[in-house]
C-alpha positions in Angstrom: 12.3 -24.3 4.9 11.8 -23.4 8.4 12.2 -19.4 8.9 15.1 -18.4 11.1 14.2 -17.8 14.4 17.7 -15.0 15.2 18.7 -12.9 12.0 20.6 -9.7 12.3 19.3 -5.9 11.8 17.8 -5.0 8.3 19.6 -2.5 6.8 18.0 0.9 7.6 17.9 3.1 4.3 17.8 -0.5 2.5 14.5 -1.5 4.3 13.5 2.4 3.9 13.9 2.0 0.4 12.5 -1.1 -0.7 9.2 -0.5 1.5 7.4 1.9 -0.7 6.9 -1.6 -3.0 6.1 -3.2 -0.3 2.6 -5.8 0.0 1.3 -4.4 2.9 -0.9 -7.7 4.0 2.6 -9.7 3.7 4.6 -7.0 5.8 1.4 -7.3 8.4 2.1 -10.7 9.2 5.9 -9.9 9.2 5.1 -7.6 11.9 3.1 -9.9 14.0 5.4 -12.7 14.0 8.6 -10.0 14.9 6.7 -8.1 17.7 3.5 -10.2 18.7 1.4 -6.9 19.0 -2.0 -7.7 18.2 -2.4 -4.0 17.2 -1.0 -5.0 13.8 -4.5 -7.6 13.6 -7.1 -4.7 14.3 -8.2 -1.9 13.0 -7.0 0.3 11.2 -4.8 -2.3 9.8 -7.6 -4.1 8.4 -6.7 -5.3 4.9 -9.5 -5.4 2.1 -10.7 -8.4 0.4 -8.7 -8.6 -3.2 -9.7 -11.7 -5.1 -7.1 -10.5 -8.3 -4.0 -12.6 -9.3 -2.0 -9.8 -8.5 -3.6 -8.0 -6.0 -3.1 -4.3 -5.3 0.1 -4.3 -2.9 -1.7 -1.1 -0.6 -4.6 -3.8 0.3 -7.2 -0.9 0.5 -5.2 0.8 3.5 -4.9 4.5 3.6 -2.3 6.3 3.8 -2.2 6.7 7.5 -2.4 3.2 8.1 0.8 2.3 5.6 2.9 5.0 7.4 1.9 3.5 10.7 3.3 0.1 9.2 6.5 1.6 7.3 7.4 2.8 11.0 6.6 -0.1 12.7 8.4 -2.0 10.3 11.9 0.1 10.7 11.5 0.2 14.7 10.9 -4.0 14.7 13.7 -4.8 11.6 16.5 -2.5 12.2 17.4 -2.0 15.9 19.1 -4.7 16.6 18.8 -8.6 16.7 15.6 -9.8 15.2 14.2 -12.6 17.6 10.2 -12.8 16.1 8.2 -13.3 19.4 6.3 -15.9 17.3 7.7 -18.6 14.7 5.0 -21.5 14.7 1.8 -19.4 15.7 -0.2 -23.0 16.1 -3.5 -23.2 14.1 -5.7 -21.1 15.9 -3.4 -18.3 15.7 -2.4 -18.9 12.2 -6.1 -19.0 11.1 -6.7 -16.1 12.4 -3.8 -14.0 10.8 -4.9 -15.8 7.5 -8.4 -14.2 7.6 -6.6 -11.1 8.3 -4.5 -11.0 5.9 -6.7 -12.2 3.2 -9.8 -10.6 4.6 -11.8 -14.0 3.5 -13.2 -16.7 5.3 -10.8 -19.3 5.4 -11.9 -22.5 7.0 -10.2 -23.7 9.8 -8.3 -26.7 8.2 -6.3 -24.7 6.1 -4.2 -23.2 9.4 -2.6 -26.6 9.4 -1.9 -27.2 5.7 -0.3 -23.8 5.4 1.8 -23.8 8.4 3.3 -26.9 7.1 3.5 -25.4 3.3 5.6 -22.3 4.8 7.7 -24.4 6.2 7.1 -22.9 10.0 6.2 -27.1 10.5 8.0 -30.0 9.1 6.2 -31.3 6.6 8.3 -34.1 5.5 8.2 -37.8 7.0 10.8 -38.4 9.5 11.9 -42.0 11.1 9.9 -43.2 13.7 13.0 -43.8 15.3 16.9 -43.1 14.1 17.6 -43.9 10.7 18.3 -47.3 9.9 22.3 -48.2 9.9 21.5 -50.1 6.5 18.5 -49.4 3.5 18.1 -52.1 1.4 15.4 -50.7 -0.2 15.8 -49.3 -3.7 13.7 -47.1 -5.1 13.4 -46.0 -8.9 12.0 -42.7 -10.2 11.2 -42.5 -13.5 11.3 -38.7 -15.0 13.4 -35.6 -13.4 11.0 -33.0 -13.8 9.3 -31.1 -10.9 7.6 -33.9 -9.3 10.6 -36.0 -10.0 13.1 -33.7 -8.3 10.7 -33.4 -5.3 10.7 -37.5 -4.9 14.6 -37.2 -4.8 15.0 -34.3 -2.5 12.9 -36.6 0.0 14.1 -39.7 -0.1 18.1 -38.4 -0.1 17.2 -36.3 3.1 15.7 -40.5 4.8 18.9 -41.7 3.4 17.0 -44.2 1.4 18.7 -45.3 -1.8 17.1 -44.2 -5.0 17.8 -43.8 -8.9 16.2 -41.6 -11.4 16.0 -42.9 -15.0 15.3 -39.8 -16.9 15.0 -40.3 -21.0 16.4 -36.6 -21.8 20.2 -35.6 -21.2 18.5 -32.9 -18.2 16.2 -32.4 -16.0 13.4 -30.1 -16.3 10.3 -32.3 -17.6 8.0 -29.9 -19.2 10.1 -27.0 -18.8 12.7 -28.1 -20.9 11.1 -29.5 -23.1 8.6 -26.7 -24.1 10.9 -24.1 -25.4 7.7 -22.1 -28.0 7.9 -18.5 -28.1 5.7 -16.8 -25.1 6.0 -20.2 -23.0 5.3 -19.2 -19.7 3.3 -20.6 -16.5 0.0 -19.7 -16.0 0.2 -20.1 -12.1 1.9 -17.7 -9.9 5.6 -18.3 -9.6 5.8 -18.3 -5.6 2.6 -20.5 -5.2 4.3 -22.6 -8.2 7.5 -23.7 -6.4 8.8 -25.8 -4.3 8.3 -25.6 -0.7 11.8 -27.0 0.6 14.9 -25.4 0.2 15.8 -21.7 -0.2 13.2 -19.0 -2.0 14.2 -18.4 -6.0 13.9 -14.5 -6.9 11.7 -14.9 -9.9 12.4 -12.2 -11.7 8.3 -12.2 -12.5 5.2 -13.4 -10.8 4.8 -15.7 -13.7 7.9 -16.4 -15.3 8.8 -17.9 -19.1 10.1 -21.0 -19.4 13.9 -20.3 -19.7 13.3 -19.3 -16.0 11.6 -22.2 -14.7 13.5 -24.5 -16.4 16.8 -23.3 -15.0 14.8 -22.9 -11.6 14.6 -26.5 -12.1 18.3 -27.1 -12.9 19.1 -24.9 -10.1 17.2 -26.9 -7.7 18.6 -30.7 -8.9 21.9 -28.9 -8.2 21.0 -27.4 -4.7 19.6 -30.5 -3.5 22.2 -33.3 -4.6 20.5 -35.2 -6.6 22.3 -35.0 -10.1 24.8 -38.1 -9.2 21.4 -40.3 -8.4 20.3 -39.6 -12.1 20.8 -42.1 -15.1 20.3 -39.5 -18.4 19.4 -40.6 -21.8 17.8 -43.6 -20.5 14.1 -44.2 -21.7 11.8 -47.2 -19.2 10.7 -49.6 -21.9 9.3 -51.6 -19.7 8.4 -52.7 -16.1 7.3 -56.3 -15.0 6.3 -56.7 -11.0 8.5 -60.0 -9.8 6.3 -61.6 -7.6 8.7 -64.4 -6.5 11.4 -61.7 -5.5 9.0 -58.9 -4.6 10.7 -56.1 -7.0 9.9 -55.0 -10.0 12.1 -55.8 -12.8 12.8 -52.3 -15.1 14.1 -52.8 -19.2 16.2 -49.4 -19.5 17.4 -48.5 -22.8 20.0 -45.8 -23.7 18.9 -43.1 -25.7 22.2 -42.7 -27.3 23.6 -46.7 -28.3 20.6 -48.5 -28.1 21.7 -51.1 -25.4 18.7 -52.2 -23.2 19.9 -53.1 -19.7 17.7 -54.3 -16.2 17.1 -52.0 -13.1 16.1 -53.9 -10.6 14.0 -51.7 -7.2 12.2 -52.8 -4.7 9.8 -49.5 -5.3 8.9 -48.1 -8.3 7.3 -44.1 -8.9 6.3 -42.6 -12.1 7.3 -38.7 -12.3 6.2 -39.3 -16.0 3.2 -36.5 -15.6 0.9 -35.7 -17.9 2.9 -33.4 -20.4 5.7 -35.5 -21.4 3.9 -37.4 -25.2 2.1 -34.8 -27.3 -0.9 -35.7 -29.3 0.3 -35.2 -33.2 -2.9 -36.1 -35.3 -2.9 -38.4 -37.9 -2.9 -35.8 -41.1 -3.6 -36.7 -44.8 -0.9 -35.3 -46.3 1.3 -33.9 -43.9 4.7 -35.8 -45.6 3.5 -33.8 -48.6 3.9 -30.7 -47.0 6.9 -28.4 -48.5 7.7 -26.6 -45.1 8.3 -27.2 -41.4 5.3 -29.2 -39.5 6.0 -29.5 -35.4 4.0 -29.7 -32.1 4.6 -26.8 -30.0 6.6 -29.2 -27.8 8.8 -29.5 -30.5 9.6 -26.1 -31.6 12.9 -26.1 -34.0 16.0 -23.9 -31.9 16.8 -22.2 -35.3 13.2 -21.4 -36.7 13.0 -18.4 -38.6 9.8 -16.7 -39.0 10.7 -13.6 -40.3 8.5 -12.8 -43.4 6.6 -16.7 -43.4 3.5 -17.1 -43.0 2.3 -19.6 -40.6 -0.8 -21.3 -39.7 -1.6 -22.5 -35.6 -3.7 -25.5 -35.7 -5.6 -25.1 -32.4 -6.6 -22.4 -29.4 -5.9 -23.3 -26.1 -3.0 -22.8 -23.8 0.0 -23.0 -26.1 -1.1 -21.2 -29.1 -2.5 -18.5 -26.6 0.9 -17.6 -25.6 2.2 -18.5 -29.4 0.4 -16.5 -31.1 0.8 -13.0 -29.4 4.5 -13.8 -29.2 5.2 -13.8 -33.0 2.7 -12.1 -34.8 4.8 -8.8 -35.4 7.4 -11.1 -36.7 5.7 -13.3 -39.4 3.6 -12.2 -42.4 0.7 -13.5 -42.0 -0.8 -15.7 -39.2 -4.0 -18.1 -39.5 -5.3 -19.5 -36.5 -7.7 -23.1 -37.0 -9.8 -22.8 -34.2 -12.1 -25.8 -33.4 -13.7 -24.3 -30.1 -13.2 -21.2 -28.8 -11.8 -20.8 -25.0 -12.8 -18.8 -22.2 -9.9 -16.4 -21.9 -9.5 -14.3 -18.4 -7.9 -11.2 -18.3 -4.4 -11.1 -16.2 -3.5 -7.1 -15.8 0.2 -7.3 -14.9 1.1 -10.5 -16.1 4.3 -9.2 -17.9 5.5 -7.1 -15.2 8.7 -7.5 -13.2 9.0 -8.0 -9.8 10.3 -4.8 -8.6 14.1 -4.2 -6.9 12.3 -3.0 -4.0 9.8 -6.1 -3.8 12.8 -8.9 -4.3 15.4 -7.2 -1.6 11.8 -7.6 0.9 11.1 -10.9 -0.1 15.3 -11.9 0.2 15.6 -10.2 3.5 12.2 -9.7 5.4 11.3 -12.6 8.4 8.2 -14.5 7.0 7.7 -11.9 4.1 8.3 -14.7 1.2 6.4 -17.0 3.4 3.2 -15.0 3.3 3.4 -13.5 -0.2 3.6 -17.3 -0.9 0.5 -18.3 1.1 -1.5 -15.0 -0.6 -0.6 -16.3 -4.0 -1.4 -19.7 -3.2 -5.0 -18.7 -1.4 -5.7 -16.3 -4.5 -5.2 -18.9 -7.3 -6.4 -22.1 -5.0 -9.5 -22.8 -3.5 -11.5 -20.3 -3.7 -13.1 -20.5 -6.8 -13.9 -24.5 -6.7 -17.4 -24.1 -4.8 -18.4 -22.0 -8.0 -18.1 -24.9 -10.4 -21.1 -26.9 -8.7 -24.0 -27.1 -10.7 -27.1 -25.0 -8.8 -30.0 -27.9 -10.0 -32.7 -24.6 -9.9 -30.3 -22.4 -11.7 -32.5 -21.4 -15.1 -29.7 -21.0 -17.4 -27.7 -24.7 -17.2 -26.9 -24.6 -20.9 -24.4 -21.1 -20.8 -23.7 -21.2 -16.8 -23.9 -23.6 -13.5 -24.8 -20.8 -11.1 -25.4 -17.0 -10.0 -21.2 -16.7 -9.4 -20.4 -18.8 -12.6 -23.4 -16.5 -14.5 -21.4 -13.3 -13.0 -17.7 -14.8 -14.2 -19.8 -15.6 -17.6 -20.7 -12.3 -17.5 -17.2 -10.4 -16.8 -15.1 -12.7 -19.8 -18.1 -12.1 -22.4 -17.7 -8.4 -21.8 -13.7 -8.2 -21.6 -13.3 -10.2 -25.1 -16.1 -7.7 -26.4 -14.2 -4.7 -25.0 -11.0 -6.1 -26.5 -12.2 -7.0 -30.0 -13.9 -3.7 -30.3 -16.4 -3.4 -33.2 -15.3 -7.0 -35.0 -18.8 -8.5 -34.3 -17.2 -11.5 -36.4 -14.7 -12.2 -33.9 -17.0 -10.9 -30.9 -19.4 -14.5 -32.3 -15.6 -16.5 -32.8 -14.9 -16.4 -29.4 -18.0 -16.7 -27.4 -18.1 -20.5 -26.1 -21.4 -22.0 -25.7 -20.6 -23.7 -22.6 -20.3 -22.7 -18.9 -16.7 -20.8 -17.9 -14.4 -23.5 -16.3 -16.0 -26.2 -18.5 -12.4 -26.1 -20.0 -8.8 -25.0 -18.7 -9.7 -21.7 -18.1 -6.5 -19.2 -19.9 -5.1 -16.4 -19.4 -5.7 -13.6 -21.5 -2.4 -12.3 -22.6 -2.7 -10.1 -25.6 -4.4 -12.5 -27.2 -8.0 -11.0 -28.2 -6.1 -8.0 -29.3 -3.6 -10.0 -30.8 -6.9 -11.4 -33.6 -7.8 -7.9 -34.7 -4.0 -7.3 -36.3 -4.3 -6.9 -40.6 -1.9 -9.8 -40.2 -4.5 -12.7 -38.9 -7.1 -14.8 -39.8 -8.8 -16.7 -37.0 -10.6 -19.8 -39.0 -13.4 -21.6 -37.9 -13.4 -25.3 -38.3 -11.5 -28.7 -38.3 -8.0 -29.2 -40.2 -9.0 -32.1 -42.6 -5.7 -32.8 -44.6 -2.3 -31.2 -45.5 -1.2 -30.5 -49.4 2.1 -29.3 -50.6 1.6 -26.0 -50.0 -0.7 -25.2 -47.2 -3.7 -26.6 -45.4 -6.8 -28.0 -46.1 -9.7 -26.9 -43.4 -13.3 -28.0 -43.2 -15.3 -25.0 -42.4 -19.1 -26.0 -42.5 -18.9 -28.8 -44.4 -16.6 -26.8 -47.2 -13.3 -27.4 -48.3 -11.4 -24.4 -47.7 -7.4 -24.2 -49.0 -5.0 -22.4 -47.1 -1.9 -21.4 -48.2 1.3 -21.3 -45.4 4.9 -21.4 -44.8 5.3 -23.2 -41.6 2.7 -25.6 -39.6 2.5 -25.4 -35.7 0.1 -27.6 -34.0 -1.0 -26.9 -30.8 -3.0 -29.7 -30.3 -2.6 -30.7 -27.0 -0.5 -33.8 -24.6 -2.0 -37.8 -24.0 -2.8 -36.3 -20.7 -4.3 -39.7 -19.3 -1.2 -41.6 -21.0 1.2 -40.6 -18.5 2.7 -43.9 -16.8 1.2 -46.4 -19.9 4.1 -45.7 -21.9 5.7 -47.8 -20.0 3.0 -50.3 -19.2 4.3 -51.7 -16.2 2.9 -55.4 -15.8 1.3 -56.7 -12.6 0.5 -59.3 -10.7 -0.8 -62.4 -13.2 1.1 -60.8 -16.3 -1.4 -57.9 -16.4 -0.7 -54.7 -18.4 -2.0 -51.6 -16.7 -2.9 -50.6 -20.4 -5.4 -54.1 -20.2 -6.4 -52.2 -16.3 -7.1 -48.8 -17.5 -8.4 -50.1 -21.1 -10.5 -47.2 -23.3 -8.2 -44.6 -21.4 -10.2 -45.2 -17.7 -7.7 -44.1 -15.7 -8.5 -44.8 -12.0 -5.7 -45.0 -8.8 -6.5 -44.5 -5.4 -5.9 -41.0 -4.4 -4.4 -41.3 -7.7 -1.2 -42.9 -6.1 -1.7 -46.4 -6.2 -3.5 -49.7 -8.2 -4.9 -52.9 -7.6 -3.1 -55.7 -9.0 0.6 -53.3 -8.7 2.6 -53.9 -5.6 5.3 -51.8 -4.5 4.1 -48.8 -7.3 3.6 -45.2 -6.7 2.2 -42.7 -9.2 2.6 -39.0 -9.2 0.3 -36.4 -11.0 -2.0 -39.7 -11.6 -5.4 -39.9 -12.8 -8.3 -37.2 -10.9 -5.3 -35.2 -9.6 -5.3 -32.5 -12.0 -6.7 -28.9 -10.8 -8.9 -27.7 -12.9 -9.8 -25.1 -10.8 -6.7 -24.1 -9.7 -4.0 -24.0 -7.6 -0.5 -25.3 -7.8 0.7 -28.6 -9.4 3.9 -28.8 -7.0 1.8 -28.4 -4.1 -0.1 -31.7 -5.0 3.4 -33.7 -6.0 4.4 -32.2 -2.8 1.7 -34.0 -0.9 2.0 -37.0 -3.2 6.0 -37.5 -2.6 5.0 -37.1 1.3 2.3 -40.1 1.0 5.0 -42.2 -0.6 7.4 -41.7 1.5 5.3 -42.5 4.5 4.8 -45.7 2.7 8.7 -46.2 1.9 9.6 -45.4 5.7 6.5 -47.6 6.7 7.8 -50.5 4.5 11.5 -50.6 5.6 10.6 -49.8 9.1 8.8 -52.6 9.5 10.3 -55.1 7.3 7.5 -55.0 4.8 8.5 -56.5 1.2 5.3 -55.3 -0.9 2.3 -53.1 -0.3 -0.9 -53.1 -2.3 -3.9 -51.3 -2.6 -7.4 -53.4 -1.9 -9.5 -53.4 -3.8 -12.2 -52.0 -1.8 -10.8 -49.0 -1.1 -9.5 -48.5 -4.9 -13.0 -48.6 -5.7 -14.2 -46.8 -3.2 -12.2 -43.7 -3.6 -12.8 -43.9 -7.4 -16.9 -43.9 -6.4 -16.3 -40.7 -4.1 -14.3 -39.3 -7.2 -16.9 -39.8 -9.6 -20.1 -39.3 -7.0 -18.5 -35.7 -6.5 -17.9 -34.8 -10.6 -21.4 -35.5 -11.1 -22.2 -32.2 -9.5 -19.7 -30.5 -10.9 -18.7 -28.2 -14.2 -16.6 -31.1 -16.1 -19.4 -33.6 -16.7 -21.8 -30.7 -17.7 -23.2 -32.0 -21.3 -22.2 -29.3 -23.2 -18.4 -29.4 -22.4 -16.4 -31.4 -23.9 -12.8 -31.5 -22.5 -9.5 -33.6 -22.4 -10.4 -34.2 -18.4 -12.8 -36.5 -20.0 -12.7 -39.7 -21.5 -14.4 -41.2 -24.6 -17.5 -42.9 -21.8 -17.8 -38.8 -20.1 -15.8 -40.2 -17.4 -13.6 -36.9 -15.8 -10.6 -39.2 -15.7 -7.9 -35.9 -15.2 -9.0 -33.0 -13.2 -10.0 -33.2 -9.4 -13.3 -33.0 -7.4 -11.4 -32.1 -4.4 -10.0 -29.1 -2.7 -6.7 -28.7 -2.2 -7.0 -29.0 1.3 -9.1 -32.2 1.0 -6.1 -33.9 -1.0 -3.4 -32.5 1.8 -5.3 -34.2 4.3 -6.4 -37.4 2.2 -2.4 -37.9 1.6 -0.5 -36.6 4.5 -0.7 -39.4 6.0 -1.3 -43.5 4.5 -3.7 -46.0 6.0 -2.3 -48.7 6.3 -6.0 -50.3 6.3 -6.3 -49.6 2.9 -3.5 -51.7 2.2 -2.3 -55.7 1.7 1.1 -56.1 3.5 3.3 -59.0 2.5 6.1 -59.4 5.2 
């Protein structure tokens, strides 16, 4: 959303008020843009370098220097008209207000992504010339969760028609359908949202899921799209027409069974990664006496009260399970196959202050650059680290002298949080480098093990009886008894589109393509041998190292509709992917993980497959990606007229 370039006065004692919780980088660049000074990009304005998540609002200026800006503020905001003497600062300017206002070296590429993320550019595709009278073009999207919604948004502002087929009676994706106790994102809500549109007021800088998933519901509504949607209709199959040049879509509803044809001219999976959980095959289980579930499909009316209740697995859902209902239940016994590095998040739970939200509402460019610091903080950054340093002398517990140091930081926060339990202290120590796994979030949970009320277990669940749990802990059969089963055990991660298996040119499956889970797309978009199909949150687009999943559908939804607009424009019935550049892309992909944490030989991870291959998360920054997919070459591409 572009930032209004005339607003009215600020409210004096409002703006007096609410600046005390002020982030005094953000209301820097508020004050540049307003007044053009360039006082307010020198000293003694000079912000300090604050890598944290949350970083301390007074950015290391004394209290000289905030006065200085609390008056500034009031003379720029409250007499009169507000006409900012710059809106689009132009990269050179913007690059050097980021480095001020982040204090880091930020290379110069960035000035271009984030003036289009902040909306002070356009960053959506626009008609060469004036829309088309008519659009013959159909497009399907299949899934209405984030990167679903984002697809709609953009092709309803072209004009071009489109229908979601969505297989739940809502939108939301993950968010609604992840409803455990504690669920809650683990990437800074204003980095984590969408670009477009107005600015939510998340009532947290990582909000549960109730919030995102009406943030989600919110936005269908705000943006038009819920008429486009076909709910309670599951894709059961796709098959490419290569007479007619469409692809020919087997829709069933949910509710009578009826399978019906969707016929589009384009076809996008929204699918993403999170939407089939894995639910191992257990001995047993239909012997069990009480409730068994995947996190994903917590029961509404569960009662815990008084049960005891065993968590099969550690990573990100039990770490925000656990903590959430261990005063509740009895007793809680945690099966842990392989501990996680956990880092700690100081603040995580705390509101976003009445002062903070009327700034962000109300301030020029204030939500804008608390977005950008969040997005920088939690981005980039920390993806040079994860190379591996070929003379470092410690490859089997670290990659490098940083990743040593971050090695060094989690080992002694666990041990300061478990205290004197030397048996958990050994629990929770991986043996493998720090980011060799999705690093977590430490939220309560070390302190949460050392309650009377848990048992953290070592080993592998080997079969369910009547009454409990059966768990191989070295080699021994130990029996467990428990009232209720969760299993936080993960999502198909590389499934994603297969489960609908679209078939391609010749009759071939993509599950017969991608065959022992070898996922592979160019710029994880699009596949030989599949005309005319777009994928989002595809394979080696996952961040491992951080950074916001929206901001990558964001810049996948603007490649495909650069290819939609391309197509109709110039009368173009089907576009392909060579097979040169498939490959070749998929060589750079790999060429670059082989330096890099995720094919280290003591991790194992879902970003890999069976072979080692890292088939999920991404070798690239995200500015490489932005600029890799702002734009498509059409040379990498087979046109049919």
């Amino acid at each position: 959303m572009a930032v209004a370039t005339v607003t009215p006065p600020l409210d004096r004692a409002a703006l007096t008020a609410s600046l005390d919780d002020a982030d005094f980088r953000v209301l820097l660049m508020c004050l540049f843009h307003v007044t053009g000074d360039h006082r307010w990009l020198e000293p003694p304005f000079q912000p300090t370098r604050d890598v944290r998540l949350i970083a301390d609002e007074r950015a290391g200026l004394d209290d000289a220097a905030i006065e200085q800006i609390k008056t500034g503020a009031l003379d720029a905001l409250t007499f009169g008209p507000i006409r900012p003497a710059i809106t689009d600062p132009g990269d050179d300017l913007m690059l050097e207000m980021m480095r001020w206002c982040t204090a880091d070296r930020i290379a110069d590429g960035y000035a271009t992504m984030f003036r289009e993320d902040l909306g002070l550019t356009e960053r959506a595709v626009e008609w060469t010339e004036a829309r088309p009278d008519t659009i013959e073009h159909h497009v399907v999207i299949v899934g209405a969760g984030a990167s679903g919604i984002i697809a709609a948004k953009r092709l309803l502002d072209l004009g071009v028609p489109f229908t979601i087929l969505e297989r739940s009676g809502e939108v939301g994706g993950t968010w609604r359908d992840n409803r455990y106790p504690g669920a809650a994102v683990d990437t800074p809500n204003h980095a984590y949202s969408f670009s477009l549109g107005e600015r939510h007021p998340w009532s947290r800088n990582f909000s549960p899921q109730p919030e995102l998933f009406d943030y989600l519901r919110c936005k269908a509504d705000e943006y038009g799209i819920r008429d486009h949607i076909r709910f309670d209709s599951e894709v059961t199959g796709a098959r490419w027409d290569d007479d007619q040049h469409v692809w020919r879509i087997a829709v069933r509803d949910v509710e009578s069974g009826n399978v019906d044809e969707i016929v589009a001219n384009v076809l996008v999976s929204a699918i993403g990664p999170f939407g089939r959980p894995i639910i191992p095959d257990i001995v047993g289980v239909d012997t069990f006496d009480g409730p068994v579930f995947h996190t994903s499909h917590w029961p509404h009316d569960l009662d815990l009260a008084g049960r005891r209740v065993a968590i099969v697995g550690t990573g990100a859902s039990a770490m925000q399970v656990a903590p959430t209902i261990v005063d509740e239940v009895e007793q809680l016994t945690i099966v842990q196959r392989t501990p996680q590095w956990a880092r700690p998040i100081p603040r995580f739970h705390d509101p976003i202050s009445d002062g903070a939200q009327w700034l962000l509402a109300n301030v020029p460019f204030y939500a804008e650059w608390f977005r950008l610091t969040m997005l920088w903080r939690y981005g980039d950054g920390l993806l040079p680290h994860l190379r591996k340093d070929p003379d470092w002398p410690y490859p089997d517990r670290s990659l490098n002298r940083v990743n040593e140091r971050h090695r060094v930081e989690m080992v002694e926060h666990l041990e300061s949080e478990l205290g004197d339990r030397t048996d958990l202290i050994a629990a929770c120590t991986p043996d493998y480098p720090p980011y060799g796994k999705r690093i977590l979030l430490d939220n309560g949970w070390y302190r949460m093990l050392r309650k009377p009320n848990v048992e953290l277990v070592e080993g592998s669940l080997a079969e369910m009886t009547a009454t409990g749990l059966v768990v191989s802990v070295d080699d021994e059969r130990r029996d467990i008894d428990t009232d209720v089963v969760v299993l936080s055990t993960g999502f198909e991660v590389n499934e994603s589109i297969r489960v609908i298996d679209p078939v391609g040119r010749a009759g071939v499956t993509l599950h017969d393509v991608w065959d022992d889970d070898d996922a592979t797309a160019h710029l994880g978009i699009t596949i030989p041998g599949f005309p005319n199909l777009f994928v989002l949150q595809g394979p080696s687009t996952g961040l491992g190292h951080g950074g916001s999943a929206i901001f990558q559908a964001e810049s996948q939804v603007r490649y495909v509709c650069d290819a939609i607009v391309t197509m109709i424009e110039r009368d173009i019935r089907a576009i392909e992917v060579r097979r040169a550049a498939h490959d070749g892309y998929v060589s750079a992909v790999d060429l670059r993980h082989a330096d890099m944490i995720w094919t280290h030989p003591g991790v194992s991870t879902y970003y890999r497959n069976a072979k080692g291959r890292v088939v999920l998360a991404t070798p690239w920054s995200l500015l490489e990606y932005w600029q890799m997919t702002h734009d498509i070459d059409l040379e990498d591409y087979e046109l049919t007229p």
